[in-house]
PDB file of the backbone (N, CA, C, O) and the ligand in Angstrom, with CONECT records:
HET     ZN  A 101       1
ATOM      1  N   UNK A   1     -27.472 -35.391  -4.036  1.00  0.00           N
ATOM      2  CA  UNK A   1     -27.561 -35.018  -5.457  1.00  0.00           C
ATOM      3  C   UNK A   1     -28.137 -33.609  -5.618  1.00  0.00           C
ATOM      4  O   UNK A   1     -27.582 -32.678  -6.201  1.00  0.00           O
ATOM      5  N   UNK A   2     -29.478 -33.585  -4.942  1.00  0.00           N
ATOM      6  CA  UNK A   2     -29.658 -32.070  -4.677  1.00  0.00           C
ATOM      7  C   UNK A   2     -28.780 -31.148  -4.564  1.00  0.00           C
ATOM      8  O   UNK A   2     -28.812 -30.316  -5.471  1.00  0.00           O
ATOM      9  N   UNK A   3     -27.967 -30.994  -3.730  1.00  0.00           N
ATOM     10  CA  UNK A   3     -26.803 -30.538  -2.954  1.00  0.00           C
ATOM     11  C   UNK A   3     -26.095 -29.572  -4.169  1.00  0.00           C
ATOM     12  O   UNK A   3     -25.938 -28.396  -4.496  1.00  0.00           O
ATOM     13  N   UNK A   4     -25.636 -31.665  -4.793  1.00  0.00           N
ATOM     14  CA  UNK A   4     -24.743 -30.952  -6.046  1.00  0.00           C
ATOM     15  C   UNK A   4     -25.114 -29.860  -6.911  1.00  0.00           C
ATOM     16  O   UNK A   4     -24.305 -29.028  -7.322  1.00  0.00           O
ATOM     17  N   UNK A   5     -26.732 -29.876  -7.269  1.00  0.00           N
ATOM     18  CA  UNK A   5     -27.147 -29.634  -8.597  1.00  0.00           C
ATOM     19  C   UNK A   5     -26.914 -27.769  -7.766  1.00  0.00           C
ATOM     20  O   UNK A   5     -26.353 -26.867  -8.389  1.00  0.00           O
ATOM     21  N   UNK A   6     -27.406 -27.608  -6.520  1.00  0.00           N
ATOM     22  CA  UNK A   6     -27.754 -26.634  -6.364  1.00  0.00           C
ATOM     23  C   UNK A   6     -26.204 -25.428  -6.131  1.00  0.00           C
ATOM     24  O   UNK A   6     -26.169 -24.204  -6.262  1.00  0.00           O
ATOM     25  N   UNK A   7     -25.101 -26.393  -5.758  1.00  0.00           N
ATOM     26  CA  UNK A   7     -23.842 -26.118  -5.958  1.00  0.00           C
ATOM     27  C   UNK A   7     -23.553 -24.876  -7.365  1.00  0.00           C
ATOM     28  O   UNK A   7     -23.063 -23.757  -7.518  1.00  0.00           O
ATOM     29  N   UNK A   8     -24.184 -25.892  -8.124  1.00  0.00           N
ATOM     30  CA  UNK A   8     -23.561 -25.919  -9.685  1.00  0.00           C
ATOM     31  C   UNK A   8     -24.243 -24.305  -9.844  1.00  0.00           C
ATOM     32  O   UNK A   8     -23.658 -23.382 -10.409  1.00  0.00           O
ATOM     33  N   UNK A   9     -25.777 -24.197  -9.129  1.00  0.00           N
ATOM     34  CA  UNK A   9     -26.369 -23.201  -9.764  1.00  0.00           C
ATOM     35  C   UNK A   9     -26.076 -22.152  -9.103  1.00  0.00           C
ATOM     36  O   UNK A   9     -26.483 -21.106  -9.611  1.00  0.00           O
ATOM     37  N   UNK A  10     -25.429 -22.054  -8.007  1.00  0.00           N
ATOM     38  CA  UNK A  10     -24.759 -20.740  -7.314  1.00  0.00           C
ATOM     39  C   UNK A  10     -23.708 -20.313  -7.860  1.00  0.00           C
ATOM     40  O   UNK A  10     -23.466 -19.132  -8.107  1.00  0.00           O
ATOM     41  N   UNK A  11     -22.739 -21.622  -8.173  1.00  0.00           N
ATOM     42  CA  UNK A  11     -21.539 -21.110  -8.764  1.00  0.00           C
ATOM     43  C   UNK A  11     -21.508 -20.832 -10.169  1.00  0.00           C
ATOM     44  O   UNK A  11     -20.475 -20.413 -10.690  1.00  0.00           O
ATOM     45  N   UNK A  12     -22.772 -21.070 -10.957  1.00  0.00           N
ATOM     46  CA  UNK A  12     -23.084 -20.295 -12.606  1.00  0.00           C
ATOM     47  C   UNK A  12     -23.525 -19.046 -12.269  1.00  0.00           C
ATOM     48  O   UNK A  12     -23.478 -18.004 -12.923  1.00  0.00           O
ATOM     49  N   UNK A  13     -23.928 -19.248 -11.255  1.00  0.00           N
ATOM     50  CA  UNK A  13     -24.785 -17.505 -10.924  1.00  0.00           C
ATOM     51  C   UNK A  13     -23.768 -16.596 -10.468  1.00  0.00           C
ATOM     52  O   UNK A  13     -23.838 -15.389 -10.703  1.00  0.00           O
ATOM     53  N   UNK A  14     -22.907 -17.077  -9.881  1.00  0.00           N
ATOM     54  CA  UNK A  14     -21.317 -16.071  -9.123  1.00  0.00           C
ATOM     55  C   UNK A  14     -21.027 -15.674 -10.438  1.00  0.00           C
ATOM     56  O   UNK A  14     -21.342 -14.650 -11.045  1.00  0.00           O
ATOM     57  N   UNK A  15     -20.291 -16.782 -10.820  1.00  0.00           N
ATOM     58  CA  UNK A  15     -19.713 -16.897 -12.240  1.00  0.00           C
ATOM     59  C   UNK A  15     -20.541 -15.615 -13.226  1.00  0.00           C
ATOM     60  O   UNK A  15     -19.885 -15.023 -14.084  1.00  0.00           O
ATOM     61  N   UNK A  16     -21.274 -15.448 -13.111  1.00  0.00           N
ATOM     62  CA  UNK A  16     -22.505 -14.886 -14.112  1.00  0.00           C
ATOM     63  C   UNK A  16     -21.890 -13.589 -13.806  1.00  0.00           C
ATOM     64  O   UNK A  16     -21.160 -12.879 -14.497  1.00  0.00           O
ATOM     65  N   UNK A  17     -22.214 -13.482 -12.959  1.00  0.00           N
ATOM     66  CA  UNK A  17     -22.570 -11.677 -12.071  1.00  0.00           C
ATOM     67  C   UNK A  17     -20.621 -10.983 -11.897  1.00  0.00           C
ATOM     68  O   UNK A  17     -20.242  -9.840 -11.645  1.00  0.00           O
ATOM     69  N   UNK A  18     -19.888 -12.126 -12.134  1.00  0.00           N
ATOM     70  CA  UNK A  18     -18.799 -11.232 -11.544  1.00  0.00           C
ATOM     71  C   UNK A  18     -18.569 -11.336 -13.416  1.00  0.00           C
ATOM     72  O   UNK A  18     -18.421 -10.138 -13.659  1.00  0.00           O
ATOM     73  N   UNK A  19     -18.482 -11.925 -14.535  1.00  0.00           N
ATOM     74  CA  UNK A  19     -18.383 -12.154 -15.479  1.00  0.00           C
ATOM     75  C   UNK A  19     -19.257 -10.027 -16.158  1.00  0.00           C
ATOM     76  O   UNK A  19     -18.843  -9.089 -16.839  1.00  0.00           O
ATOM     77  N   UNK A  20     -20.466 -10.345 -15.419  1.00  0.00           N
ATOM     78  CA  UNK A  20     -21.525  -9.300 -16.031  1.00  0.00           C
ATOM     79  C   UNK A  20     -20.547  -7.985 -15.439  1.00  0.00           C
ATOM     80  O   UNK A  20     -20.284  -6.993 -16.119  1.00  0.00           O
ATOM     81  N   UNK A  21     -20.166  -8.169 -14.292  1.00  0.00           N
ATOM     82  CA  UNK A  21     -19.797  -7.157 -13.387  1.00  0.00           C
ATOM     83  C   UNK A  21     -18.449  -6.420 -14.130  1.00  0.00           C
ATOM     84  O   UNK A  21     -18.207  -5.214 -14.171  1.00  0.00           O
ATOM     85  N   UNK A  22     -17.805  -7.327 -14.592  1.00  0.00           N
ATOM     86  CA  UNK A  22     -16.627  -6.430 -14.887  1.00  0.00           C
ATOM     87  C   UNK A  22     -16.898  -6.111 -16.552  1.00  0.00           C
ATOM     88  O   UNK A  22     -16.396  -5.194 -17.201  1.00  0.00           O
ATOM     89  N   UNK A  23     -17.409  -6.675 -16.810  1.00  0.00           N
ATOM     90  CA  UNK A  23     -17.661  -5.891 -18.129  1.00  0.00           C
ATOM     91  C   UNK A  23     -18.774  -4.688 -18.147  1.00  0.00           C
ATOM     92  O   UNK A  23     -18.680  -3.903 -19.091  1.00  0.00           O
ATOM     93  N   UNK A  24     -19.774  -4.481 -17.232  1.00  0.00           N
ATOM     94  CA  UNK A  24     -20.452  -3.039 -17.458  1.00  0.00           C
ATOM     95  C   UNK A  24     -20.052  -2.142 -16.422  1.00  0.00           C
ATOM     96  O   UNK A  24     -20.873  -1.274 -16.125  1.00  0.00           O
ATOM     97  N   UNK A  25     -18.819  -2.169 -15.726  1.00  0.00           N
ATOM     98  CA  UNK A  25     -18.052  -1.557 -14.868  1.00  0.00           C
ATOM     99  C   UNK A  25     -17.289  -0.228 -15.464  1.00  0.00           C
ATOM    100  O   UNK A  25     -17.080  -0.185 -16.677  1.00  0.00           O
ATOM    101  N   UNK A  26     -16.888   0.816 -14.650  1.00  0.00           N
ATOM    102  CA  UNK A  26     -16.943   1.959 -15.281  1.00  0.00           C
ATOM    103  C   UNK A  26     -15.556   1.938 -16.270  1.00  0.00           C
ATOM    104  O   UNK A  26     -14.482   1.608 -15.768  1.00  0.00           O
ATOM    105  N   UNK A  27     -15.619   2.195 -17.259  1.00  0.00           N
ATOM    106  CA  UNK A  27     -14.333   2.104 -18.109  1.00  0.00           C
ATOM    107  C   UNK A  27     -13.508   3.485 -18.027  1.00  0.00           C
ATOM    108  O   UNK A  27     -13.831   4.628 -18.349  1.00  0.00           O
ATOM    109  N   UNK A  28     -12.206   2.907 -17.423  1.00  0.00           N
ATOM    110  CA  UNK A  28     -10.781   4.185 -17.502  1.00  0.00           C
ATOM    111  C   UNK A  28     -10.887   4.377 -18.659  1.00  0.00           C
ATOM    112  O   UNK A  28     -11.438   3.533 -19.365  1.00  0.00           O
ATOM    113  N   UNK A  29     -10.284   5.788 -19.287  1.00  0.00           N
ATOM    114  CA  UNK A  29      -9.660   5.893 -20.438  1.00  0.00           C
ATOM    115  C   UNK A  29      -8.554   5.214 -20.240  1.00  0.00           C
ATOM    116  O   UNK A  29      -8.299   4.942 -19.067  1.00  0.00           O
ATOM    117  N   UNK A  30      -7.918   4.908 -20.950  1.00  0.00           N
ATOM    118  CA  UNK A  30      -6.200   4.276 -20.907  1.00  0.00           C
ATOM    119  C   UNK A  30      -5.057   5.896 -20.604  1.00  0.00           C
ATOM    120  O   UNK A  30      -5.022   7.076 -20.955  1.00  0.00           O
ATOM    121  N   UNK A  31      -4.593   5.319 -20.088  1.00  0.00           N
ATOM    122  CA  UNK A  31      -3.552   6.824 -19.398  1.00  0.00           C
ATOM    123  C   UNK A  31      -3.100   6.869 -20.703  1.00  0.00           C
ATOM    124  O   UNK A  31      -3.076   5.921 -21.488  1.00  0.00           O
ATOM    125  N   UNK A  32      -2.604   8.439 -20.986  1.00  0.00           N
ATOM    126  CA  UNK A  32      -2.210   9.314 -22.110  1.00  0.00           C
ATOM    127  C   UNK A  32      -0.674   9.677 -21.557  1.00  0.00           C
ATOM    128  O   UNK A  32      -0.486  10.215 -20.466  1.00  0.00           O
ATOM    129  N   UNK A  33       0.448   9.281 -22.527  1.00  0.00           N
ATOM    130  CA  UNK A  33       1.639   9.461 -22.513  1.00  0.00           C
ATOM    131  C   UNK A  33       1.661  10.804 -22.929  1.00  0.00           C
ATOM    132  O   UNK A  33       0.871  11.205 -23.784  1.00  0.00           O
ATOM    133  N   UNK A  34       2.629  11.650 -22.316  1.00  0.00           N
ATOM    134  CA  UNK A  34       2.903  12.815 -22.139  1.00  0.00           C
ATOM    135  C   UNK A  34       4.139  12.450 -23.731  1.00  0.00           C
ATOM    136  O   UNK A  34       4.952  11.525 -23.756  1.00  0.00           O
ATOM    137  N   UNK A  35       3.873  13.658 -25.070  1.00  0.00           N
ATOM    138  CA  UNK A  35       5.124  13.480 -25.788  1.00  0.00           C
ATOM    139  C   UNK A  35       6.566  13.923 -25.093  1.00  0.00           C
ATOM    140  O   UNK A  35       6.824  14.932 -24.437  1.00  0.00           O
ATOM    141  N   UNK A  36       7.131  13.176 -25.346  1.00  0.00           N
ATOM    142  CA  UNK A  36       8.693  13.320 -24.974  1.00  0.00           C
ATOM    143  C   UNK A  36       9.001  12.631 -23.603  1.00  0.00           C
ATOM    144  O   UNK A  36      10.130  12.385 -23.180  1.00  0.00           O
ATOM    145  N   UNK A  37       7.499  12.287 -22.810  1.00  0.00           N
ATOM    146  CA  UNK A  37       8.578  11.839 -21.206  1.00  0.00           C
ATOM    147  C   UNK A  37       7.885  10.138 -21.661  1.00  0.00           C
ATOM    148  O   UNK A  37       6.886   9.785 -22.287  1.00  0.00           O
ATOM    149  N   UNK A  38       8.858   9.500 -21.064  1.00  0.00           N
ATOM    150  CA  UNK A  38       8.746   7.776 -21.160  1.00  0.00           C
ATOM    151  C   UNK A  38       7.394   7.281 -20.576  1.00  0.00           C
ATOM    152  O   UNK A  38       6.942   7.832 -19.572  1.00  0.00           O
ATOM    153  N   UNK A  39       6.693   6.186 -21.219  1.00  0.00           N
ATOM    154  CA  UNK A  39       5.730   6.358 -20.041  1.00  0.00           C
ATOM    155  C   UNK A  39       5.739   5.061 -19.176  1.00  0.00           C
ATOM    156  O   UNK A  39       6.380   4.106 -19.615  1.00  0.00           O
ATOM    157  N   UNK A  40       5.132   4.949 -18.074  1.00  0.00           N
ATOM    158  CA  UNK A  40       5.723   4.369 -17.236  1.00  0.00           C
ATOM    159  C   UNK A  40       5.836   2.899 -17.164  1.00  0.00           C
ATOM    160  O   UNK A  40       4.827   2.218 -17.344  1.00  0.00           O
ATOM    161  N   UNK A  41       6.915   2.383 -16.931  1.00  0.00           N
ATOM    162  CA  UNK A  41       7.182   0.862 -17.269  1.00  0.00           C
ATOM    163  C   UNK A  41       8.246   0.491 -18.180  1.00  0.00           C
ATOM    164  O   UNK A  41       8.946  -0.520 -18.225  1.00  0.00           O
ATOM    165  N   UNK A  42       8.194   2.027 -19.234  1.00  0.00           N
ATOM    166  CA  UNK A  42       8.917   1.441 -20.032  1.00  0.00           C
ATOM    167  C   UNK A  42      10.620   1.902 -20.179  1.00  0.00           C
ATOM    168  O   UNK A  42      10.794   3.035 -19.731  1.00  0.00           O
ATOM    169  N   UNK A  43      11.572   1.413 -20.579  1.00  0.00           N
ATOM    170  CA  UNK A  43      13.028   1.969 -20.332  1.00  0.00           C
ATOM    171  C   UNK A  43      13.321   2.690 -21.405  1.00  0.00           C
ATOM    172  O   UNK A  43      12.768   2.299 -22.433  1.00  0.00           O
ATOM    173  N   UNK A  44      14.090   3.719 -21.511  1.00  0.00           N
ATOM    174  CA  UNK A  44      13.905   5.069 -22.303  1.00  0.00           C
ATOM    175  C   UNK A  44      15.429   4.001 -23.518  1.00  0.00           C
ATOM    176  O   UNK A  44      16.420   3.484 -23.002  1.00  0.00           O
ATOM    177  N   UNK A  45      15.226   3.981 -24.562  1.00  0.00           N
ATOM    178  CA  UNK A  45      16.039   3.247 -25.372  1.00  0.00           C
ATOM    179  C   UNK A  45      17.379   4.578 -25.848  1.00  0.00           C
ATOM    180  O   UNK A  45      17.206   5.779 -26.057  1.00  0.00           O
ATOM    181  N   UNK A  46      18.774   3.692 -25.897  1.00  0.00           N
ATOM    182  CA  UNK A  46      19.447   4.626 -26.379  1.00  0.00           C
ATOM    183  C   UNK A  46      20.168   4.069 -27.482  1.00  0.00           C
ATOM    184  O   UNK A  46      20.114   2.930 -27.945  1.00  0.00           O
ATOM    185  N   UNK A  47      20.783   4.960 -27.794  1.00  0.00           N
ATOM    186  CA  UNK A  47      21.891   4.477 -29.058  1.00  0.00           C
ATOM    187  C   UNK A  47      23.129   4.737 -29.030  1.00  0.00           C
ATOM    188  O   UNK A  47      23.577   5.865 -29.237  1.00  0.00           O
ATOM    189  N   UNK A  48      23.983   3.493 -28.711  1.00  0.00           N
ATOM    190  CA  UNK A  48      25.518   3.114 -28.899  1.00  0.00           C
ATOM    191  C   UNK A  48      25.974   4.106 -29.864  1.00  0.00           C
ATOM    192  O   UNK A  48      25.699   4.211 -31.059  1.00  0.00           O
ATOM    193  N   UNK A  49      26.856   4.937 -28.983  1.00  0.00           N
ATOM    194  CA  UNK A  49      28.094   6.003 -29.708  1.00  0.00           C
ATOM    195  C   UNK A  49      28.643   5.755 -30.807  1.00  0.00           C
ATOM    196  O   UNK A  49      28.846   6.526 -31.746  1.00  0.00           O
ATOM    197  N   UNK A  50      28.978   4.294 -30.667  1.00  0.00           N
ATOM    198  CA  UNK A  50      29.863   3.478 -31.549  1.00  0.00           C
ATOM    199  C   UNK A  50      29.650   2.790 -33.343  1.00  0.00           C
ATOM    200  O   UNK A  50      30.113   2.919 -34.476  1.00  0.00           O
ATOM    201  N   UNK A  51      28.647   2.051 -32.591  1.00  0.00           N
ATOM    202  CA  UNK A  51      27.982   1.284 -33.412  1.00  0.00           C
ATOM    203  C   UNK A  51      26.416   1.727 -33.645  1.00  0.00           C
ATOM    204  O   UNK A  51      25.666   0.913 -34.184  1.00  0.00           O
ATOM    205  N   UNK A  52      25.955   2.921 -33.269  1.00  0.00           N
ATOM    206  CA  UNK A  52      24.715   3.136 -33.391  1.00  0.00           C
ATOM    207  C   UNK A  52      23.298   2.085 -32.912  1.00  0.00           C
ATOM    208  O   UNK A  52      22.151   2.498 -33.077  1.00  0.00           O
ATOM    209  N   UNK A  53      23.581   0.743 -32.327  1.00  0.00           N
ATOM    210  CA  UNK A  53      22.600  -0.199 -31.854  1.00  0.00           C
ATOM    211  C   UNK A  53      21.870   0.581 -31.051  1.00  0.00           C
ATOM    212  O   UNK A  53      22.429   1.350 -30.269  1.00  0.00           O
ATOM    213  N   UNK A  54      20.228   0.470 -31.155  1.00  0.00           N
ATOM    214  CA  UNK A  54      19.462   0.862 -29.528  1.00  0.00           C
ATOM    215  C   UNK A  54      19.475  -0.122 -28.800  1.00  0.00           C
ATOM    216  O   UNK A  54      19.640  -1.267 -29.221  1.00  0.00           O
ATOM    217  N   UNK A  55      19.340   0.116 -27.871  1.00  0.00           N
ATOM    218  CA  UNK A  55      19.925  -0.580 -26.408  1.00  0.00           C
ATOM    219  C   UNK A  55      18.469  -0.111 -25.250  1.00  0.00           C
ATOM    220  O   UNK A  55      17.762   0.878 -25.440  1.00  0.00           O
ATOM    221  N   UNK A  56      18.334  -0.896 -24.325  1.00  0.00           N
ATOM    222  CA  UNK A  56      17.920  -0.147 -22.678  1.00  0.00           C
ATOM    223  C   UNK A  56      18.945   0.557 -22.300  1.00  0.00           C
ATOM    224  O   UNK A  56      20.070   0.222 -22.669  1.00  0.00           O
ATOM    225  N   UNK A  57      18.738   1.700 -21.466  1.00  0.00           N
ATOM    226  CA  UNK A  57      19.341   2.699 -20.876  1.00  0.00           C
ATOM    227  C   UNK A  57      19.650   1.763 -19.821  1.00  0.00           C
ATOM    228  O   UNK A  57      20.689   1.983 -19.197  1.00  0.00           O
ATOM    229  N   UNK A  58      18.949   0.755 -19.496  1.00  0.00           N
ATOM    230  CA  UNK A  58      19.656   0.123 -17.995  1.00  0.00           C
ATOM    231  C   UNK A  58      20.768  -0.767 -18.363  1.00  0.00           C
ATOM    232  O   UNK A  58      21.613  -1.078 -17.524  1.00  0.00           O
ATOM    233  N   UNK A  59      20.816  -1.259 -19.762  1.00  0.00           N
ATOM    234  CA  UNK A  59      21.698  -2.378 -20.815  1.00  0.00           C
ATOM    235  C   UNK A  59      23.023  -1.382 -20.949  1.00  0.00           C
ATOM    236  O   UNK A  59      24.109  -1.961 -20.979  1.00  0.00           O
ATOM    237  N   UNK A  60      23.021  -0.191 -21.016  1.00  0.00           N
ATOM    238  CA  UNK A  60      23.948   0.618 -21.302  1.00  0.00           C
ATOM    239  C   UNK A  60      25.295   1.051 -20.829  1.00  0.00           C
ATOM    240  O   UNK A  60      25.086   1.534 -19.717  1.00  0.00           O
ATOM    241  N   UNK A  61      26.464   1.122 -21.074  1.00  0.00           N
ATOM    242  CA  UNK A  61      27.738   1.439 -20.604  1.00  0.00           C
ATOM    243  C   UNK A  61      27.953   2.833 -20.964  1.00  0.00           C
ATOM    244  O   UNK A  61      27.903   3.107 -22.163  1.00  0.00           O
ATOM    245  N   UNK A  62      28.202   3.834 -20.054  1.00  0.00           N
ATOM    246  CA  UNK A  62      28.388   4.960 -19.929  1.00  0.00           C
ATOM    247  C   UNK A  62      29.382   5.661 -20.043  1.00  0.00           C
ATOM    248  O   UNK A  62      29.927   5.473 -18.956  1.00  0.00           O
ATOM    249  N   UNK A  63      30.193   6.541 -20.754  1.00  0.00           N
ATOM    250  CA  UNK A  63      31.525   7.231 -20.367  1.00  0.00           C
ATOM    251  C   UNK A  63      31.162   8.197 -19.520  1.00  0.00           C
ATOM    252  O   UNK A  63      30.020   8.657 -19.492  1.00  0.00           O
ATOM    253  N   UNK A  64      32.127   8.583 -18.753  1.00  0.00           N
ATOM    254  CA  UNK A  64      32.280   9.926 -17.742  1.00  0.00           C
ATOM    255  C   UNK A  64      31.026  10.936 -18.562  1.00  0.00           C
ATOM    256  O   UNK A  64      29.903  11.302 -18.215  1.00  0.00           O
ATOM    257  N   UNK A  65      31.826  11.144 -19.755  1.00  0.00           N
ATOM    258  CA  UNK A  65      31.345  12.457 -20.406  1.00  0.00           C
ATOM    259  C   UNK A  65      30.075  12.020 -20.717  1.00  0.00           C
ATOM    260  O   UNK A  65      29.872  12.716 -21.712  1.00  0.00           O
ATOM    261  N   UNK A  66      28.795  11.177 -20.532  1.00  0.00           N
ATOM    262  CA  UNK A  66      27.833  10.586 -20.646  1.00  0.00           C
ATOM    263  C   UNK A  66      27.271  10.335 -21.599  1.00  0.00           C
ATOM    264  O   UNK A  66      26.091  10.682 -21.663  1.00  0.00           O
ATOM    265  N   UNK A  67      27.983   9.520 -22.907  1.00  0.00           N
ATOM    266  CA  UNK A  67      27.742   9.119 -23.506  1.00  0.00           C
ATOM    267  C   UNK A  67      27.335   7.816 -23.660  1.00  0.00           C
ATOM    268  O   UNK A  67      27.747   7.132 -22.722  1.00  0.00           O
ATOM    269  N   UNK A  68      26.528   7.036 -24.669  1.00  0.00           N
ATOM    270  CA  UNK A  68      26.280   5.443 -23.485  1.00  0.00           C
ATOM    271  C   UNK A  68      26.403   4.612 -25.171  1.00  0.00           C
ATOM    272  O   UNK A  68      26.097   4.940 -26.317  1.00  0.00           O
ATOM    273  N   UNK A  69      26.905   3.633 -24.647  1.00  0.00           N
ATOM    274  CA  UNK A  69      27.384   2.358 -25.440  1.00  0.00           C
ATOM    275  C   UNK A  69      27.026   1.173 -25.139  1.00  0.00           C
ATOM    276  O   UNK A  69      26.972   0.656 -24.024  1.00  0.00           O
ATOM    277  N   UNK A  70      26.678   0.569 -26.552  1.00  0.00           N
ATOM    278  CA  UNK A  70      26.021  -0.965 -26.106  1.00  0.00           C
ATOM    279  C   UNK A  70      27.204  -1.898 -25.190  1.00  0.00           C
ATOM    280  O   UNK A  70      26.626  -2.828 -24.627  1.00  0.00           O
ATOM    281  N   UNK A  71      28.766  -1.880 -24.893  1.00  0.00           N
ATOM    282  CA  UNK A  71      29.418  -2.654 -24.623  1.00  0.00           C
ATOM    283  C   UNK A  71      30.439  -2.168 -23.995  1.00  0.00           C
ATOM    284  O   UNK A  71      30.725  -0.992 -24.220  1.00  0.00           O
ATOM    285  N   UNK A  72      31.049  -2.753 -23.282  1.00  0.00           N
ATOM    286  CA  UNK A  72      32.822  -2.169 -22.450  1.00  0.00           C
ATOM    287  C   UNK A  72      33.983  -1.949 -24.158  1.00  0.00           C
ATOM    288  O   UNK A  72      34.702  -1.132 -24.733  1.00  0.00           O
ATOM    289  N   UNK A  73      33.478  -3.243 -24.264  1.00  0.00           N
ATOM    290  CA  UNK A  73      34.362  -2.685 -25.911  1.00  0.00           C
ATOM    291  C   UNK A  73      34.136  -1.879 -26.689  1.00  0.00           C
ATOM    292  O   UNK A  73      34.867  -1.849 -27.679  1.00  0.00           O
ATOM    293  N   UNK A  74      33.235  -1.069 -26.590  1.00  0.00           N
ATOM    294  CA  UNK A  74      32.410  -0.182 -27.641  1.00  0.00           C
ATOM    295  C   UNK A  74      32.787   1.142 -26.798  1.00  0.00           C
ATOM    296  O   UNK A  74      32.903   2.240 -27.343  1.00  0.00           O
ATOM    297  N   UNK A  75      32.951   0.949 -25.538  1.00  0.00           N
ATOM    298  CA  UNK A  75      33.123   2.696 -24.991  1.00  0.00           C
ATOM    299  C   UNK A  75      34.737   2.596 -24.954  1.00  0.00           C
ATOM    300  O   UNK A  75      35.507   3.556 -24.937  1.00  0.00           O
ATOM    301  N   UNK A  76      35.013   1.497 -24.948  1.00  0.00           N
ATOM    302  CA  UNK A  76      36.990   1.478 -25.464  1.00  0.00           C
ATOM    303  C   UNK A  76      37.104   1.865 -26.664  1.00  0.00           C
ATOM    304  O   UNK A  76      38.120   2.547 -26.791  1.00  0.00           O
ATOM    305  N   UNK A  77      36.691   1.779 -27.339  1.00  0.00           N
ATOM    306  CA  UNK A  77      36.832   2.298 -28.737  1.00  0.00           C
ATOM    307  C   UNK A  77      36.226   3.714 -29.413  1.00  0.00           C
ATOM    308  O   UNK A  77      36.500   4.324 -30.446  1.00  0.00           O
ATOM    309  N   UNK A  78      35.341   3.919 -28.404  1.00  0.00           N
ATOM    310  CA  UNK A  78      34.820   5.316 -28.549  1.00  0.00           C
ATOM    311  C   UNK A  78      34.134   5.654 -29.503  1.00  0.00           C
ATOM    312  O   UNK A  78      33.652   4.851 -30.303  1.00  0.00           O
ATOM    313  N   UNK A  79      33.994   6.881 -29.553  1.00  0.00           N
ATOM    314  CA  UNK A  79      32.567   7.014 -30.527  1.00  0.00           C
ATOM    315  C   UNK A  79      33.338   7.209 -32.018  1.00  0.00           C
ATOM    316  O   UNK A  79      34.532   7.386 -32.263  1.00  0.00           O
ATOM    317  N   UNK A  80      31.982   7.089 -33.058  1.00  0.00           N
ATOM    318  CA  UNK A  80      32.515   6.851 -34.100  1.00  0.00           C
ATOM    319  C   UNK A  80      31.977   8.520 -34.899  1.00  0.00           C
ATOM    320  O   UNK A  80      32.301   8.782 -36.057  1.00  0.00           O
TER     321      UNK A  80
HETATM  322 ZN    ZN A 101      28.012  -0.472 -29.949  1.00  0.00          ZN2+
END
């Protein structure tokens, strides 16, 4: 029973200190997006030739001449 109790009080005390620990730990600023470049993680959104929808750039269908469209049917039909 000892055992247990003394269990309990190491693991409130871990618990405690890593709890204390990350909260008075040195705080990053949050990274600052550069205007105009994407920042990282995220997919640069475009807009269908056609139909004007934004889209992911990775969601996107491309013509030669690099224009990008939400769909195969939408770059068949071309821009509007
Ligand atoms: Zn479209």
């Amino acid at each position: 029973m000892k055992f247990l109790l003394l269990l309990a009080v190491v693991g409130i005390a871990l618990w405690l200190f890593k709890s204390r620990h990350r909260v008075s730990g040195p705080k990053k600023p949050p990274p600052q997006a550069k205007p105009g470049t994407p920042a990282a993680g995220t997919t640069p959104m475009l807009a269908c030739a056609h139909c004007g929808v934004h889209l992911p750039q990775t969601d996107a269908v491309f013509e030669p001449a690099g224009r990008a469209y939400c769909s195969a049917a939408h770059l068949q039909a071309g821009p509007r």
